[in-house]
Each structure stands twice: as structure tokens, then as C-alpha cells.
C-alpha positions in Angstrom: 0.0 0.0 0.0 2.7 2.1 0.9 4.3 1.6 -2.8 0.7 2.8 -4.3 1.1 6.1 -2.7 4.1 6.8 -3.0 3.7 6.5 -6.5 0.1 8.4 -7.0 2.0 11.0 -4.8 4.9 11.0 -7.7 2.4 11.2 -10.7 0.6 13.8 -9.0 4.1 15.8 -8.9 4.6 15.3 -12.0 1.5 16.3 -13.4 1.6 19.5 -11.4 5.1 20.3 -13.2 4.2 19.3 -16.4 1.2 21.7 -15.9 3.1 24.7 -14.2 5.8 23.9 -17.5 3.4 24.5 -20.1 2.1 27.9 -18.4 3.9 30.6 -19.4 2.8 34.6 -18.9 3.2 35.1 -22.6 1.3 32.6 -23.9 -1.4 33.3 -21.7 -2.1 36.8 -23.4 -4.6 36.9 -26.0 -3.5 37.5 -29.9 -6.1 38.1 -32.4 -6.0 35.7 -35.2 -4.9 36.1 -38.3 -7.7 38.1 -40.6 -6.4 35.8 -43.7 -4.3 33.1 -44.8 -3.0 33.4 -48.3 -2.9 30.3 -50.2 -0.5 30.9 -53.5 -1.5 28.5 -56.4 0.7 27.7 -59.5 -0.8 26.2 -62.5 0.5 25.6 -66.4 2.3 27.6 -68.4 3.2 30.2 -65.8 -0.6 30.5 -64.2 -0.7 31.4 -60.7 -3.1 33.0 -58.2 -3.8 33.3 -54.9 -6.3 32.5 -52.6 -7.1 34.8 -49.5 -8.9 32.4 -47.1 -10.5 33.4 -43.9 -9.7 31.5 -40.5 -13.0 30.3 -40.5 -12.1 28.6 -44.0 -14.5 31.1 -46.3 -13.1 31.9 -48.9 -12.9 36.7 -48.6 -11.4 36.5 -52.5 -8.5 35.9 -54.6 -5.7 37.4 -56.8 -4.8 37.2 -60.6 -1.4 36.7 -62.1 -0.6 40.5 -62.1 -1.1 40.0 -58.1 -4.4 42.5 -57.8 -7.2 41.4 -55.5 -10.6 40.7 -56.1 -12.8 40.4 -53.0 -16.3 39.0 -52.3 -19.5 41.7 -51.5 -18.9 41.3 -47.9 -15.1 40.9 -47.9 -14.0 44.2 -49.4 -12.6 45.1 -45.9 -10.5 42.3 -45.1 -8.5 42.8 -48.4 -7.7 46.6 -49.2 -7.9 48.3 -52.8 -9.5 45.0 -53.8 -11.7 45.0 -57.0 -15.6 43.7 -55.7 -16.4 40.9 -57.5 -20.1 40.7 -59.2 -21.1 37.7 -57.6 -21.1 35.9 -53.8 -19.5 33.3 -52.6 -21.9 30.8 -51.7 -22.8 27.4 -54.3 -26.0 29.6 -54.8 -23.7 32.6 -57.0 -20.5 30.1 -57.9 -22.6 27.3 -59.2 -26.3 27.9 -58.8 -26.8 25.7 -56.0 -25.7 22.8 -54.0 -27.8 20.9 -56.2 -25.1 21.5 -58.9 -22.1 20.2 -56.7 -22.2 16.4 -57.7 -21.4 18.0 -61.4 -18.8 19.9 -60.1 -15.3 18.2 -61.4 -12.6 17.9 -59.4 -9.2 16.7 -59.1 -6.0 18.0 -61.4 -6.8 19.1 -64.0 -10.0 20.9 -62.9 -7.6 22.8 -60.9 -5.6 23.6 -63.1 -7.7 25.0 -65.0 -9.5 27.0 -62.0 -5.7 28.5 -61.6 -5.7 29.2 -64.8 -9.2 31.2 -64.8 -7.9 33.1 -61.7 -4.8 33.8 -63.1 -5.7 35.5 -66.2 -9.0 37.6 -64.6 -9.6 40.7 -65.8 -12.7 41.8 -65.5 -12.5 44.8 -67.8 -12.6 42.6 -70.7 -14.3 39.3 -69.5 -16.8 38.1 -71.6 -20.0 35.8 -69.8 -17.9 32.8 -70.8 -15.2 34.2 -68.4 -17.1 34.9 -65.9 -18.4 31.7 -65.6 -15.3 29.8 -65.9 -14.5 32.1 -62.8 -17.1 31.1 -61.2 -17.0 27.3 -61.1 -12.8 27.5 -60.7 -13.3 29.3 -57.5 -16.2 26.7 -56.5 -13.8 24.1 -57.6 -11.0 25.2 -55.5 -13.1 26.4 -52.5 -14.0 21.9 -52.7 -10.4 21.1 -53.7 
């Protein structure tokens, strides 16, 4: 008996140090999270883009090749002297619903060709057929 206290008295020290060990005054204070991660993306022939993803995984907008933001309605504040984008970001505005997700393709090649979509957005002189390719490359990569 006296062995099985000793050792519950040893285990409880050394669960009080391991405790005390991982306190520390600084990592006690508070830090606000970061507002965005950015995810950069590099597709064929010299595509690439990037992704400005929020911590709560939503997707705030994204940038072309040239490296100039285009944010979501909503989002405009999170990424400064970004262009607002036309459209949402939900399934409804991407793809016209979540009915529309089981035709959504995925894997490489659809992601490459969503980088490649991003990459070479320019809304000054995209046509619907742009737009759209937009579109379902940013609901392809918000799945991928």
C-alpha cells in the first residue's frame, strides 16, 4: 500500500510540473487571429493566383497573375484596394446551387484550369464565358 502512494504522490508531482511547465505569462495573453491566410496557387504555363482564405475557411477573395485582389461583397474590408467581385461566394452565386455540386469536377486538371481562370481575370474585358469559368474555378478550388 505504501508503494501505491508513493507513486500516486509522484504522478501527482509530476503532473503539477508538467502543468506549471506548459504555463507561461506570454502565452497566456490573447493574440487576435490572423484576418487571412493566403494560399498561393501555380498552375500551367506560368498561371498562378492566390487564394485569401479566412480562419473560418470562407473563402474573402483571390488574386490574378498581375497580383491585384478581387474580393467577395462582404469581404472588401479584409483585403484593401480590392476590385468587388459581381457575384457571392456561396454554391447559390458560384454554381447555382448545392444541387449543382455532384457535377462539379474535381481533381487536377480541374484545378488547373481554375488557376488558370484566376490567373488570367480581368474583369475589364471578360466576356459571360469568363465569368463563368470564374465562377466554377473558384467553386472548384473552394472543394479542392
Amino acid at each position: 500500500m505504501a508503494c501505491s502512494s508513493i507513486s500516486m504522490v509522484a504522478l501527482l508531482a509530476i503532473l503539477i510540473l508538467a502543468l506549471a511547465a506548459d504555463y507561461s505569462p506570454a502565452a497566456a495573453v490573447q493574440r487576435d487571429p490572423p484576418k487571412l491566410f493566403i494560399i498561393n496557387l501555380e498552375g500551367r504555363d506560368g498561371d498562378k493566383a492566390s487564394l485569401a482564405v479566412q480562419p473560418d475557411l470562407f473563402l474573402a477573395g483571390f488574386a490574378n497573375r498581375t497580383s491585384h485582389w478581387h474580393a467577395f461583397p462582404g469581404y472588401e474590408h479584409v483585403i484593401p484596394n480590392a476590385t468587388l467581385l459581381p457575384f457571392g461566394n456561396s454554391y447559390r452565386d458560384l454554381i447555382g446551387g448545392l444541387a449543382n455540386l455532384p457535377s462539379l469536377p474535381l481533381g487536377r486538371d480541374p484545378t488547373q484550369r481554375a488557376v488558370h481562370a484566376l490567373s488570367g481575370h480581368d474583369p475589364a474585358a471578360a466576356g459571360s464565358d469568363d465569368v463563368e469559368a470564374l465562377k466554377r474555378g473558384l467553386a472548384t478550388l473552394t472543394l479542392t
